[in-house]
N, C-alpha and C positions, 0 to 999 in steps of 0.2 A: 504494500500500500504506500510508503513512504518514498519507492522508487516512481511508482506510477504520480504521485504530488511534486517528485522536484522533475521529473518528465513536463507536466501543465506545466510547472511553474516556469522552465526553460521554453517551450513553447510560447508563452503567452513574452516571454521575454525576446524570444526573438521578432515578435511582431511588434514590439513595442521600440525595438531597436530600430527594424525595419522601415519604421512608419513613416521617415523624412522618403523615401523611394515611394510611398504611397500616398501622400496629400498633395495637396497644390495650393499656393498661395492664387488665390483667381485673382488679385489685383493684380499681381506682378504677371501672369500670365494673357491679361485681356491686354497689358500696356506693352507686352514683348512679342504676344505672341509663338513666341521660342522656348522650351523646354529645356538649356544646356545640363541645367543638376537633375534632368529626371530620364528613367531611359520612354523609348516613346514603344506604342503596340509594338510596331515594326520590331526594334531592338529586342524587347522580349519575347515577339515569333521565334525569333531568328536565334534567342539563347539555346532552342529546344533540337537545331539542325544536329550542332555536337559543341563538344567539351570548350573545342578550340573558338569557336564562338564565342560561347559563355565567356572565357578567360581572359581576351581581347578586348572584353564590355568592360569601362571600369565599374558600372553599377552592377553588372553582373557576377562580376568577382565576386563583388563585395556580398550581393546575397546567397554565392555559394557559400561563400566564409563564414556566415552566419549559419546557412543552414547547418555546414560542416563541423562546427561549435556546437551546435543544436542536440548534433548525432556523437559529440564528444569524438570527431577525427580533424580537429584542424589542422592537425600537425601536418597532416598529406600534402595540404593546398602552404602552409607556411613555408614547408621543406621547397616545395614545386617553388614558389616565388622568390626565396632565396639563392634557389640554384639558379633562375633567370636573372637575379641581381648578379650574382657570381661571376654567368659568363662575360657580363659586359665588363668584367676590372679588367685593365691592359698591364699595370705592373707586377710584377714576383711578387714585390713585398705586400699589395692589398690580396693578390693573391694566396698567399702562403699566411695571411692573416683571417682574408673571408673562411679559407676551408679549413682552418683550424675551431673558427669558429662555429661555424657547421653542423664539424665534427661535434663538437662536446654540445651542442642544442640539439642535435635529432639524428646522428649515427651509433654514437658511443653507448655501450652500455648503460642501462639505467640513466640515460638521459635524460632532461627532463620534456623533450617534445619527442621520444623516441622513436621513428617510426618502422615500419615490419618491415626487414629486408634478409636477403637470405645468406650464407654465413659468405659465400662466395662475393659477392658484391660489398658489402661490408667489408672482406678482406681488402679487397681492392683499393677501396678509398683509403683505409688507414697506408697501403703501401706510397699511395701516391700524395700521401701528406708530407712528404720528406722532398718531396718537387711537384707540389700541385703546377696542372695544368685549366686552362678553360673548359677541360671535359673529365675534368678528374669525380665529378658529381654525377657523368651525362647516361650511364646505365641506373645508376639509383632513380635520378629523374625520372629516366623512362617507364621503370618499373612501379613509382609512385603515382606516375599518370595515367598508364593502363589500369593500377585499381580505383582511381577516380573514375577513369573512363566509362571502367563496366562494372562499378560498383556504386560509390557515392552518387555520379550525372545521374545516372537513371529515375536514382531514389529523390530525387532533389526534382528533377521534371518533372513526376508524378506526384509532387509533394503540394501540401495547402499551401507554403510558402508562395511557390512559384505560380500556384492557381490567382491566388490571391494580388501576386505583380500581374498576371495577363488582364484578372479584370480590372484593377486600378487603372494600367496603362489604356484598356479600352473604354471605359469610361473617360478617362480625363482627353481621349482623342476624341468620342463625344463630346464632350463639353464643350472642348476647344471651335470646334465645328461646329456651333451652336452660336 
């Protein structure tokens, strides 16, 4: 019973999180016209094609993060977005600094964002901590995304979260059009 009350309770939280992606100030929208801080129907169609979609939306991200929080896996989507920060360092030293850092938030044992990788991959990164490169993270990544891909996307598509941004977003394109 007390898992099923902090379940609601995280629920009802993440909508209330949510909620700036689902109002609309109508004044500042009758005087702009333009939506920039909200995503539009379109945007959230278009979350539902695939992963890579969703991830490229910054509103979109942002309400997997929450759902992913929701489901108690954020680590997946933090890991995924720190290895995209990763590869963009050009020097050794941010290098050999980001993937240490990495390392001890979501590789290393009893980490504290640890996330499921297999003893092989794991091996791997700790090897190439001693001369990180731009894809010293790029098999973990991948294998983090595949289980968003065909795990967490699915559950998050079919989730009220997501029900709930398609109708807001159609609605306020109603509105707009009115």
């Amino acid at each position: 019973v007390k898992e099923l009350h902090v379940y609601k309770a995280d629920e009802n939280n993440w909508r209330n999180r949510i909620g700036f992606l689902l109002k609309a100030n109508s004044s500042v929208l009758q005087r702009v016209k333009v939506r920039h801080y909200r995503p539009s129907a379109d945007d959230v169609s278009q979350w539902a094609q695939s992963l890579d979609k969703l991830l490229s939306h910054k509103y979109g991200k942002t309400a997997f993060c929450m759902f992913l929080r929701s489901e108690f896996c954020e680590e997946n989507i933090e890991f995924w977005s720190a290895c995209e920060e990763y590869k963009k360092l050009t020097s050794q030293k941010d290098l050999a600094s980001k993937a240490n850092s990495i390392y001890e938030e979501f590789i290393k044992s009893e980490a504290p964002k640890e996330i499921n990788l297999d003893f092989h991959t794991r091996n791997a990164i700790v090897q190439s901590l001693h001369q990180p490169t731009a894809t010293s993270f790029l098999a973990a990544q991948r294998k983090i995304y595949n289980l968003m891909e065909n795990n967490s996307y699915p559950r998050f598509i079919s989730s009220d979260l997501y029900k709930d941004l398609c109708t807001a977003a159609e609605r306020d394109a109603k509105h707009i059009k009115s």
